[in-house]
DSSP file (Angstrom, degrees, kcal/mol; ACC not computed):
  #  RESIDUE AA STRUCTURE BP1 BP2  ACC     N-H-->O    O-->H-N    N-H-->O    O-->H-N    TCO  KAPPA ALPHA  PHI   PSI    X-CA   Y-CA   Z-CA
    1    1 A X     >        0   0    0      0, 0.0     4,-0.6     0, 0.0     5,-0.1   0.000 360.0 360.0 360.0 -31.0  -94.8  -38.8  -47.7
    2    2 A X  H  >  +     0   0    0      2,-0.2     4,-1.5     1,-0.2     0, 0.0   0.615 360.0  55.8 -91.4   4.7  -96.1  -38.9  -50.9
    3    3 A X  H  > S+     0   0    0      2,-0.2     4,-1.9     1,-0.1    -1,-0.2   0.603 115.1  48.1 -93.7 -23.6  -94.2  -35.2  -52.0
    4    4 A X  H  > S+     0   0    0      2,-0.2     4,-0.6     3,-0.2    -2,-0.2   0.723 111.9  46.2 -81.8 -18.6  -90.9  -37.5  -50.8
    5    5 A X  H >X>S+     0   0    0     -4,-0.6     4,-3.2     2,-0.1     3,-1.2   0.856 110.1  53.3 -85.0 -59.2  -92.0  -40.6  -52.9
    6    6 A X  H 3<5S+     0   0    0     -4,-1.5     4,-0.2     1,-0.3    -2,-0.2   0.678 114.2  41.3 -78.3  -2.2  -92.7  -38.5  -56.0
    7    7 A X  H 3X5S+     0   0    0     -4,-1.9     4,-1.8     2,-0.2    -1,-0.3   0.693 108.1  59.0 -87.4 -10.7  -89.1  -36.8  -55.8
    8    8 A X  H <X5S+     0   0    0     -3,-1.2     4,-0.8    -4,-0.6    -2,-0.2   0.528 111.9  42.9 -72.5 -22.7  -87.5  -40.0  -55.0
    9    9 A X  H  X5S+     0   0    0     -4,-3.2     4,-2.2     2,-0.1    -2,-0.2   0.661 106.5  59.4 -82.7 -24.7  -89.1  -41.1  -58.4
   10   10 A X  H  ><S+     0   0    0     -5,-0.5     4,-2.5    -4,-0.2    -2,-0.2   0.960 113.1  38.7 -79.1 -51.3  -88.2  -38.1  -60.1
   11   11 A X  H  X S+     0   0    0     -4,-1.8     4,-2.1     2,-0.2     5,-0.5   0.995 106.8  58.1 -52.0 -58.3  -84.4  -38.9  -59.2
   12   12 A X  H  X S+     0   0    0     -4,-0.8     4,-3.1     1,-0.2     5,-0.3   0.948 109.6  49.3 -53.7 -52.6  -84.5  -42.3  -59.7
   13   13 A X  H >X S+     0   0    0     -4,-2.2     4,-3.1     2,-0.2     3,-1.4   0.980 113.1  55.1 -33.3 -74.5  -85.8  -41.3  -63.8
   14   14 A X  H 3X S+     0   0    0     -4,-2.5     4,-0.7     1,-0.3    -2,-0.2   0.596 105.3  40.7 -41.4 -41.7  -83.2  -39.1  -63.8
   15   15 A X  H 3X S+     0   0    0     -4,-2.1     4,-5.7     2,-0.2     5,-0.5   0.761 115.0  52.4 -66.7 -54.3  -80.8  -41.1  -63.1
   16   16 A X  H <X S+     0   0    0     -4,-3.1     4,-9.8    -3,-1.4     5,-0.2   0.966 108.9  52.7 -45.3 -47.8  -82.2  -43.7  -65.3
   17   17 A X  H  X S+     0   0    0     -4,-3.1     4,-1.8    -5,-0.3    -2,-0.2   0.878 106.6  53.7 -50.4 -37.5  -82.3  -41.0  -68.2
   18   18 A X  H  X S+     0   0    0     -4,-0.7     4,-0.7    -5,-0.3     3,-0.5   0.958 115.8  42.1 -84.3 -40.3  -78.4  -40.1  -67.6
   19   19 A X  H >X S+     0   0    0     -4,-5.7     4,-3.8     1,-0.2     3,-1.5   0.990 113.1  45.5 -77.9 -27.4  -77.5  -43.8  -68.0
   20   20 A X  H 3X S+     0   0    0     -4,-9.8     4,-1.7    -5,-0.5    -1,-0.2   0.920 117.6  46.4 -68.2 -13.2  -79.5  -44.8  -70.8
   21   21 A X  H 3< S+     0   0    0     -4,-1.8    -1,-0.2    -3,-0.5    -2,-0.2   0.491 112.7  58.7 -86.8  -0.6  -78.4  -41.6  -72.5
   22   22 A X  H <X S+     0   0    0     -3,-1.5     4,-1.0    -4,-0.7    -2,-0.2   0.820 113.0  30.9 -87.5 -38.1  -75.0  -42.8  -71.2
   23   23 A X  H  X S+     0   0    0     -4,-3.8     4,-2.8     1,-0.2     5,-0.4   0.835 108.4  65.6 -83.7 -26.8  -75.0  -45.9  -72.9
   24   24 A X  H  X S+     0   0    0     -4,-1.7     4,-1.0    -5,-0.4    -1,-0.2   0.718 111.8  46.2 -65.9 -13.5  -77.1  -44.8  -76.1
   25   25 A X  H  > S+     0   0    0      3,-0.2     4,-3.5     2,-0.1    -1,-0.2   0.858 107.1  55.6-104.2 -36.7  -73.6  -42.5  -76.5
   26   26 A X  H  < S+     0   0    0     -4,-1.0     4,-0.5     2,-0.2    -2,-0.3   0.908 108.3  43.8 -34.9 -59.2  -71.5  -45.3  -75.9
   27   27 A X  H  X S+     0   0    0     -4,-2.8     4,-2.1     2,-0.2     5,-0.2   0.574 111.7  60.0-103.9 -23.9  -73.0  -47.4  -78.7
   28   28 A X  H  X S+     0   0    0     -4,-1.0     4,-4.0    -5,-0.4     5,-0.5   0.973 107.7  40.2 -63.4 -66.5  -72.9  -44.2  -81.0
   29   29 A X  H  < S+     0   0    0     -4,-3.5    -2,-0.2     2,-0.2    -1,-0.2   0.532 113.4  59.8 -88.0  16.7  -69.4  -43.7  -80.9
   30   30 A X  H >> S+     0   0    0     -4,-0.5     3,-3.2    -5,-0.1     4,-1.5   0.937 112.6  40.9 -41.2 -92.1  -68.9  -47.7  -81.1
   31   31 A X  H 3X S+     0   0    0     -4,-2.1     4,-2.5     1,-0.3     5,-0.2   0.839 109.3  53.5 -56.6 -48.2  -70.6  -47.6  -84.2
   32   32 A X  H 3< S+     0   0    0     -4,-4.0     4,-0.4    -5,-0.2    -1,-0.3   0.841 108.8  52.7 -65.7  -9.7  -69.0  -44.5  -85.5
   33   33 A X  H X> S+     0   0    0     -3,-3.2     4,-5.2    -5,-0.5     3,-0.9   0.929 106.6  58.7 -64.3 -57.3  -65.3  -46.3  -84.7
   34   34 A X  H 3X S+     0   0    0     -4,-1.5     4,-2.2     1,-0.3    -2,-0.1   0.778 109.1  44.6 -25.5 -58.6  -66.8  -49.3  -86.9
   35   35 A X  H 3X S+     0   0    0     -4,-2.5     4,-1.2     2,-0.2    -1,-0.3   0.591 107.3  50.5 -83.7   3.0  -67.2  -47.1  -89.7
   36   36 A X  H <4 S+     0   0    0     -3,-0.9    -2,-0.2    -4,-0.4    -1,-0.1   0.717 111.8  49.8 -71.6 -30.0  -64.4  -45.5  -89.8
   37   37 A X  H >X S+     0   0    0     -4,-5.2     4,-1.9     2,-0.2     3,-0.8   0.993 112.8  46.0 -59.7 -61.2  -62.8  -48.5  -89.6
   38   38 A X  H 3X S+     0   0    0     -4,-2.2     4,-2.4     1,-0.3     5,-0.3   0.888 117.7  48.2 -45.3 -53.1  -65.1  -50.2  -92.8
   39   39 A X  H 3X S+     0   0    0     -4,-1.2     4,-0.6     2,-0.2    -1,-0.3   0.844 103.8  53.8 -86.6 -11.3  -64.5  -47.2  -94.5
   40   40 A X  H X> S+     0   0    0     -3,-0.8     3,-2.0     2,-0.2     4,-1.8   0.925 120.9  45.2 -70.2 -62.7  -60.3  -47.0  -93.8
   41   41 A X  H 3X S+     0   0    0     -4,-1.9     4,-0.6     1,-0.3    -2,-0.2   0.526 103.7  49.4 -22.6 -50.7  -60.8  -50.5  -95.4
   42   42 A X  H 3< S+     0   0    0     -4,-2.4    -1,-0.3     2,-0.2     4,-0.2   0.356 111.5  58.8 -85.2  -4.1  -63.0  -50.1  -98.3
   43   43 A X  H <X S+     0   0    0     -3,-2.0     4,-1.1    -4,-0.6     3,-0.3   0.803 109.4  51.0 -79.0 -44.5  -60.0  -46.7  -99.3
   44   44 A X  H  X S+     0   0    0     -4,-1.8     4,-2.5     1,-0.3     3,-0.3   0.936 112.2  36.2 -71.1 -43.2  -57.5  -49.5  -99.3
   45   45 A X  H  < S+     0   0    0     -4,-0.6    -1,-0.3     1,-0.2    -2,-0.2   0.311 118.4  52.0-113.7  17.0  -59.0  -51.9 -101.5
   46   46 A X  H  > S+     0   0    0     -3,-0.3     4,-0.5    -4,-0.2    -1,-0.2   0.336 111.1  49.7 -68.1 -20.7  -60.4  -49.1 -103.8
   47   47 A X  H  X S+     0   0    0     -4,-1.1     4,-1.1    -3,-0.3    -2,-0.2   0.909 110.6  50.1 -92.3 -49.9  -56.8  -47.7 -103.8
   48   48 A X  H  X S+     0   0    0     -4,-2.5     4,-1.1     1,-0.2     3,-0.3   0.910 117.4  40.8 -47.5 -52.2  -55.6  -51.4 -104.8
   49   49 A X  H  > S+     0   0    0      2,-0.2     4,-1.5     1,-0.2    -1,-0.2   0.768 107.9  57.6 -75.5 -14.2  -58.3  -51.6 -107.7
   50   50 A X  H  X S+     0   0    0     -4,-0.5     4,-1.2     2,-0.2    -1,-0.2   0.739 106.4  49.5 -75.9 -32.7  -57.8  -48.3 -108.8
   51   51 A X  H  X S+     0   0    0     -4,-1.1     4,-0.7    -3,-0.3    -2,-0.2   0.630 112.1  51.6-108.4  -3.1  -54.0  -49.4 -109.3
   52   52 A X  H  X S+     0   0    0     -4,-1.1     4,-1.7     2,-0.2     5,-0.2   0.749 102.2  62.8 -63.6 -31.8  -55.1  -52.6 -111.4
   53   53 A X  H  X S+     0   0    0     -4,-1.5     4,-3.5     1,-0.2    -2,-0.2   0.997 105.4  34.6 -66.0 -66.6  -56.8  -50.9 -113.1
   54   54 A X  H  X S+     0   0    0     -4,-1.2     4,-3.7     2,-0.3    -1,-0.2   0.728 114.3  59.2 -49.4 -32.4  -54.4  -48.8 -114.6
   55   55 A X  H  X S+     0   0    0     -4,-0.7     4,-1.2     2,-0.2    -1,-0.3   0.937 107.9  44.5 -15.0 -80.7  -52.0  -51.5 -114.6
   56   56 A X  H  X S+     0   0    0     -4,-1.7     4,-2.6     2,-0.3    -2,-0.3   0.783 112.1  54.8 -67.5 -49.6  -54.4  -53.5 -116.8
   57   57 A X  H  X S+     0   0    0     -4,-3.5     4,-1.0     1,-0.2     5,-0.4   0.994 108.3  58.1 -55.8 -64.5  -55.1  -49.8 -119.1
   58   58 A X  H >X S+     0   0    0     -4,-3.7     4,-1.4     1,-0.2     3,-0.8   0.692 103.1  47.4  17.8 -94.8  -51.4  -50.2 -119.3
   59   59 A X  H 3X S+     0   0    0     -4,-1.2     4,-2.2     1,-0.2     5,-0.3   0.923 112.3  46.1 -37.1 -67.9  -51.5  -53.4 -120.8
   60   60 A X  H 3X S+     0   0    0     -4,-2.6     4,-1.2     1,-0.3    -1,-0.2   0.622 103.6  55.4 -79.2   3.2  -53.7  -52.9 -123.1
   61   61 A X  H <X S+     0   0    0     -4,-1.0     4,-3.0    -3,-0.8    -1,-0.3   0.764 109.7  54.5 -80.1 -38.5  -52.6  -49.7 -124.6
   62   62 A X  H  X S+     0   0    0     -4,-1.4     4,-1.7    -5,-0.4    -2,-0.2   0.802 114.4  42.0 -44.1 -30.2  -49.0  -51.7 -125.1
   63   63 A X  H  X S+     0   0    0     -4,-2.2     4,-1.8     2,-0.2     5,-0.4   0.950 112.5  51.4 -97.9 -64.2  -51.2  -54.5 -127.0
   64   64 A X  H  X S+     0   0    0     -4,-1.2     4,-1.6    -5,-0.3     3,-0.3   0.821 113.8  50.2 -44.0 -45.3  -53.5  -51.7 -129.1
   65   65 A X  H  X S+     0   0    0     -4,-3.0     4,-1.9     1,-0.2     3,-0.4   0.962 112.0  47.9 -49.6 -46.2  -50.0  -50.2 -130.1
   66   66 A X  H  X S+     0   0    0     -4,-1.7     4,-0.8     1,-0.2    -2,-0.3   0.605 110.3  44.8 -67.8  -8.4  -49.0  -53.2 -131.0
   67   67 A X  H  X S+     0   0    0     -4,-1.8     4,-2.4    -3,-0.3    -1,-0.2   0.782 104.7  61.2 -50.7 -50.1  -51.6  -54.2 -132.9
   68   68 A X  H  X S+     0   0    0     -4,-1.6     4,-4.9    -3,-0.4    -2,-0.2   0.924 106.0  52.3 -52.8 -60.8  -51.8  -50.8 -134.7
   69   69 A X  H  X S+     0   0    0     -4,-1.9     4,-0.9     1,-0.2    -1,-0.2   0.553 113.9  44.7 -75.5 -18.8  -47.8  -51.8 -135.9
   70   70 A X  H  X S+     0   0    0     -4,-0.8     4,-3.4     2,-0.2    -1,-0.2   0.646 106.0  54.4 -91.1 -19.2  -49.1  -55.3 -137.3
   71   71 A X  H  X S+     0   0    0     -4,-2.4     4,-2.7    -5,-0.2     5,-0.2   0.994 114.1  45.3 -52.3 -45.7  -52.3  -54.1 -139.1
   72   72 A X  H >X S+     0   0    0     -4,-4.9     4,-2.1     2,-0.2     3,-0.6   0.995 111.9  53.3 -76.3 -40.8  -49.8  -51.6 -140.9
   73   73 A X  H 3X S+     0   0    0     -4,-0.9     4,-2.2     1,-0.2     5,-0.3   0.950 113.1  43.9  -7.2 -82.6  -47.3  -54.7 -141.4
   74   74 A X  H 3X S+     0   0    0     -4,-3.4     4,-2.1     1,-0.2    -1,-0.2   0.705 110.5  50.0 -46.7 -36.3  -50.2  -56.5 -142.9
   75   75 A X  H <X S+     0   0    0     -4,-2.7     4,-0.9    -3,-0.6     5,-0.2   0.984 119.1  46.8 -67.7 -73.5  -51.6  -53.5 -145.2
   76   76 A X  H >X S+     0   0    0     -4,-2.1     3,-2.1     2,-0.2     4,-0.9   0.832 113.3  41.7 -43.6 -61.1  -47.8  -53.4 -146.3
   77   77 A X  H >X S+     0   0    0     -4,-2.2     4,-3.4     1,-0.4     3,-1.2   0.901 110.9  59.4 -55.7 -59.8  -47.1  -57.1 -146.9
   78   78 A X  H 3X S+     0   0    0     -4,-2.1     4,-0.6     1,-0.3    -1,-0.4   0.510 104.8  46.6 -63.7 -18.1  -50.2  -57.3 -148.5
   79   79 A X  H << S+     0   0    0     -3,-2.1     4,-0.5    -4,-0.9    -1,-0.3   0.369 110.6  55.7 -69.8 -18.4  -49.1  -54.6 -151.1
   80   80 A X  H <X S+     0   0    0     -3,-1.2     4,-2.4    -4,-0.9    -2,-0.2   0.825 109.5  45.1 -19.0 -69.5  -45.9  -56.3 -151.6
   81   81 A X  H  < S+     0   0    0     -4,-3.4     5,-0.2     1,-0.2    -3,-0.2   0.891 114.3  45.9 -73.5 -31.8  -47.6  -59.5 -152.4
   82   82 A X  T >X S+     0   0    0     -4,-0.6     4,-5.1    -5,-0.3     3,-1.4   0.992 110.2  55.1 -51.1 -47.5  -50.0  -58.0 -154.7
   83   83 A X  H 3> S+     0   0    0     -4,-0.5     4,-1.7     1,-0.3     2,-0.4   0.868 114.5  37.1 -54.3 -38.7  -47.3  -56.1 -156.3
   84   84 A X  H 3< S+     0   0    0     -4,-2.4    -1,-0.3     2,-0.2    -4,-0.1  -0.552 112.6  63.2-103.0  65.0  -44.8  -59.6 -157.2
   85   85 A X  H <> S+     0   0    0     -3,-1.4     4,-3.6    -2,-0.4    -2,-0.2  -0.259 105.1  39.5-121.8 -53.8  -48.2  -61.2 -157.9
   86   86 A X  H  X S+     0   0    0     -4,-5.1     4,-1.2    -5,-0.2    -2,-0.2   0.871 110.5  62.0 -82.4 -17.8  -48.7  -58.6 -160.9
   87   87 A X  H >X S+     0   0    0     -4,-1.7     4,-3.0    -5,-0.3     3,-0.5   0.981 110.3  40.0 -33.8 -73.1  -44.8  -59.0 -161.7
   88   88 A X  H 3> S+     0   0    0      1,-0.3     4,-4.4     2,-0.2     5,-0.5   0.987 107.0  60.0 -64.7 -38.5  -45.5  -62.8 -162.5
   89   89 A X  H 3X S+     0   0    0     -4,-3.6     4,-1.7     1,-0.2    -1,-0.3   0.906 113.3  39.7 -47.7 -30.7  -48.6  -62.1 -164.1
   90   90 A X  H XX S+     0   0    0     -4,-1.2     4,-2.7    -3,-0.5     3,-1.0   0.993 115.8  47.3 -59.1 -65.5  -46.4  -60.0 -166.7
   91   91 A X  H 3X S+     0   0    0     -4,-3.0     4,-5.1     1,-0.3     6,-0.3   0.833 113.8  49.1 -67.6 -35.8  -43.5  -62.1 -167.0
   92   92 A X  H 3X S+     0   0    0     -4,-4.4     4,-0.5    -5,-0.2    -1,-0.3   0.928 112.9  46.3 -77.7 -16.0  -46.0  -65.2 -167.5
   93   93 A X  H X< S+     0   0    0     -4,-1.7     3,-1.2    -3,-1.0    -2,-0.2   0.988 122.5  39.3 -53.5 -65.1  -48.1  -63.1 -170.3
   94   94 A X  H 3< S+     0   0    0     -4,-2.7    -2,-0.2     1,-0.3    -3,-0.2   0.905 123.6  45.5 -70.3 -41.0  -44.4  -62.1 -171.9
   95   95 A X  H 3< S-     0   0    0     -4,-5.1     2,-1.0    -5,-0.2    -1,-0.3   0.273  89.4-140.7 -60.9   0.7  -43.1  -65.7 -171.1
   96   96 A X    <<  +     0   0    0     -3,-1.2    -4,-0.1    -4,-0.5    -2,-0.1   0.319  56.6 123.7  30.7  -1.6  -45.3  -67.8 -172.1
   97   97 A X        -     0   0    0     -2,-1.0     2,-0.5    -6,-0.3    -1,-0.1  -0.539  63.3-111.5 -88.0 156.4  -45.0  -70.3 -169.2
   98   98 A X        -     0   0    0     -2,-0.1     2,-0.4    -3,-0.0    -1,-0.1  -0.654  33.3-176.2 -77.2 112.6  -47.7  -71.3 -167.1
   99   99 A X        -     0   0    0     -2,-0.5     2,-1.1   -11,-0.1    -3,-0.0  -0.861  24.4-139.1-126.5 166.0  -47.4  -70.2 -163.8
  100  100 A X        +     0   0    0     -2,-0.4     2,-0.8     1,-0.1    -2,-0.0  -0.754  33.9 178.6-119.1 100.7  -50.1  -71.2 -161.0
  101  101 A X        -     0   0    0     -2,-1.1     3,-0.1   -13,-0.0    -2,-0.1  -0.874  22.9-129.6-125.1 109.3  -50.4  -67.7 -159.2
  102  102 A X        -     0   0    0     -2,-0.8     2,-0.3     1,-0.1    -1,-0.0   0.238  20.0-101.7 -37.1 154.8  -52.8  -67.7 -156.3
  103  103 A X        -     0   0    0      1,-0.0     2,-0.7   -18,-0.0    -1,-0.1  -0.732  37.6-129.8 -86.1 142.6  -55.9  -65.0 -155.7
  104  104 A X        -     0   0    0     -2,-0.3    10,-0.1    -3,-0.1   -19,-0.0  -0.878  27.0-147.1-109.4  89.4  -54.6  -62.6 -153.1
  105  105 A X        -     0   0    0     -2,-0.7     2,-1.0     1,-0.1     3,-0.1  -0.479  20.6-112.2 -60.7 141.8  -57.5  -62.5 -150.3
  106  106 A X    >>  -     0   0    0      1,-0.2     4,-4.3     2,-0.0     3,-3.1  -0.632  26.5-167.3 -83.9 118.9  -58.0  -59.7 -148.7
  107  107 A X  T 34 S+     0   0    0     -2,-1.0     4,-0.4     1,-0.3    -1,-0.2   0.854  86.1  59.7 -78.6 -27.6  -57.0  -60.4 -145.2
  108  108 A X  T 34 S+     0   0    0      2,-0.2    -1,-0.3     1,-0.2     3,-0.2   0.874 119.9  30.9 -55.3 -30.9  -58.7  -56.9 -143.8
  109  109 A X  T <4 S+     0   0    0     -3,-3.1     2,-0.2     1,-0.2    -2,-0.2   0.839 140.1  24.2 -93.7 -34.9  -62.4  -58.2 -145.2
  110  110 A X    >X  +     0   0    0     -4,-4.3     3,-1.5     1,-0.1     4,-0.6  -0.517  57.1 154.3-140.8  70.0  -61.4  -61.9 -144.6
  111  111 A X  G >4 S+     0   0    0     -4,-0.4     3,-1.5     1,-0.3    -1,-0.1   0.867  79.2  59.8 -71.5 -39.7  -58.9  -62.6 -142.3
  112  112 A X  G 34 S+     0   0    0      1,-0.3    -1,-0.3    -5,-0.1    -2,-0.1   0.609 101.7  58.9 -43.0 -33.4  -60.4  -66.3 -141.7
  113  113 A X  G <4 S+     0   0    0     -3,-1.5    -1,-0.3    -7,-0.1    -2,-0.2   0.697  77.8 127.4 -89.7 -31.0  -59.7  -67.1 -145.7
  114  114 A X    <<  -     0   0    0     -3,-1.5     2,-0.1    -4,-0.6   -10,-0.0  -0.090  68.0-111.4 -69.2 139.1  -55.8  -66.4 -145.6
  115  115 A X        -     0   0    0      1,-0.1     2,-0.3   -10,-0.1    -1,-0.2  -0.318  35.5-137.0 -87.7 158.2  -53.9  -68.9 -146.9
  116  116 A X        -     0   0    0     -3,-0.1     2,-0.2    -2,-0.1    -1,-0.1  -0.695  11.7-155.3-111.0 162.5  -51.9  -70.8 -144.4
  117  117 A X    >   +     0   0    0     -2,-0.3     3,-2.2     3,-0.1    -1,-0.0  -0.630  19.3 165.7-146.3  76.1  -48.4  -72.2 -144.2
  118  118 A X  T 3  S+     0   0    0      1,-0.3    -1,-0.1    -2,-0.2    -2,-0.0   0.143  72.6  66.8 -63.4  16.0  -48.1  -74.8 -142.1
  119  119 A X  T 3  S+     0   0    0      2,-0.1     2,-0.5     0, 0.0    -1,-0.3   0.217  89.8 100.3-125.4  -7.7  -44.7  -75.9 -143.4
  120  120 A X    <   -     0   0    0     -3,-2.2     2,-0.3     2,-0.0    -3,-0.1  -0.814  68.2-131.6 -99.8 128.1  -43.4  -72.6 -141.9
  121  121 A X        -     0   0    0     -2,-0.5     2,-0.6     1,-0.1    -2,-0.1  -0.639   3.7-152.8-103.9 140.2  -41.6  -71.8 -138.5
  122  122 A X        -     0   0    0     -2,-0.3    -1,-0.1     2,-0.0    -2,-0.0  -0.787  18.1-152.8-103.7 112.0  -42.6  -69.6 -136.8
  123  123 A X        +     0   0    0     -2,-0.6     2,-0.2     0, 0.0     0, 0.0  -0.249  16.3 177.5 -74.1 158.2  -39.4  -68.2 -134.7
  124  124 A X        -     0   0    0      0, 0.0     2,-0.1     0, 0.0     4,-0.0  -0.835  34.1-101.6-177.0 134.4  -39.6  -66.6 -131.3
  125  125 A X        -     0   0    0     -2,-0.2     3,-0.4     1,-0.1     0, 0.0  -0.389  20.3-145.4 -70.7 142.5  -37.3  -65.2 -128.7
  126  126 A X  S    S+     0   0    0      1,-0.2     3,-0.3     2,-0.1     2,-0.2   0.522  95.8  56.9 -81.5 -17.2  -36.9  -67.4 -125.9
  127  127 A X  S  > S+     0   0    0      1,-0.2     4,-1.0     2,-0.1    -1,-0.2  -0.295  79.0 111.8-115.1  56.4  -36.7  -64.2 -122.8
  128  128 A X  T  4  +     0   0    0     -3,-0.4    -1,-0.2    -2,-0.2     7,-0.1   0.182  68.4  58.5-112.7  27.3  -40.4  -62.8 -124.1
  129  129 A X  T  4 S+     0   0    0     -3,-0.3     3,-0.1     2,-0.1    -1,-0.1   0.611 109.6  41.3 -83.3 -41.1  -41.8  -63.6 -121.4
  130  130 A X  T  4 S+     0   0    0      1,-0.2    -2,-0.2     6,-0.1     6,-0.1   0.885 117.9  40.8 -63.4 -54.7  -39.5  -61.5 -119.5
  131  131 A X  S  < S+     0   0    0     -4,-1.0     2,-0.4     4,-0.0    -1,-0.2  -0.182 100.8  75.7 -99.0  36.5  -39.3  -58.4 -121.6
  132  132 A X  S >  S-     0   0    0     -3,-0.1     3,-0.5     1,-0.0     4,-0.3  -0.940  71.1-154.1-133.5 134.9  -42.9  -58.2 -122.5
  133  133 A X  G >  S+     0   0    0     -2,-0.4     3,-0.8     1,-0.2   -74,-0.1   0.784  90.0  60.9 -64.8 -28.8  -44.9  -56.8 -119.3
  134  134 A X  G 3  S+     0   0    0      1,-0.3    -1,-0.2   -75,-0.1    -5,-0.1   0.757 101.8  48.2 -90.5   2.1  -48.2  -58.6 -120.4
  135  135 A X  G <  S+     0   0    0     -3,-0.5    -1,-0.3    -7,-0.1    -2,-0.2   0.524  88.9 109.6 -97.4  12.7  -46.8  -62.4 -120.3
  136  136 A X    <         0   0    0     -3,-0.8    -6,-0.1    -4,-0.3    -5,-0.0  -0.592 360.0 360.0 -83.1 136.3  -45.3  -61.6 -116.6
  137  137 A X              0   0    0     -2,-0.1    -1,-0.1     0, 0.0    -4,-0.0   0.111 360.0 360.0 -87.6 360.0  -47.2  -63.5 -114.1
């Protein structure tokens, strides 16, 4: 009886063995759907930042050109005004009149100092919201 017991235990392990190895396979390929999923997910909203981002580089290459094209503005302007600045200084040496001509800051060392002209309008296209990509909401 007891060679009939101890194979009736030996099955009954077995048996045990094939379902817990049954579920333990189950609960693997669970978990490996899960991440496949988590990871289809985290592709998408890497693929999304990936395409703000550039967006955003975009942007800011647009702004750095522009920037670039007022700095030389300013370097220009600012050689203008010096230039009709040493004009009146002639004419008032040759002229004799007194004429009240401002110190030219330099707006590259001291942008903060430049004199302002609050009596001056400043004009602007009404559709730059439209045609400039970075004020689009």
């Amino acid at each position: 009886m007891s060679l009939g017991s101890d194979s009736m235990k030996k099955r009954k392990r077995m048996e045990s063995n094939r379902e817990s190895a049954r579920r333990s396979r189950v609960r693997k390929q669970k978990r490996l759907e899960e991440l496949l999923n988590e990871s289809a997910l985290l592709k998408n909203e890497n693929d999304k930042i990936a395409a703000e981002i550039a967006l955003i580089e975009k942007q800011v290459s647009v702004q750095k050109s522009g920037n670039v094209i007022l700095q030389t503005q300013l370097i220009e302007l600012t050689d203008r005004l010096t230039s009709m600045s040493e004009v009146l200084r002639v004419v008032e040496e040759f002229s004799g009149m007194n004429m009240d001509i401002p110190e030219i800051p330099d707006p590259l060392l001291t942008p903060w100092k430049l004199p302002t002209c609050a009596s001056l309008e400043i004009l602007a296209s009404t559709n730059v919201a439209s045609s400039d990509p970075f004020f689009r909401f």
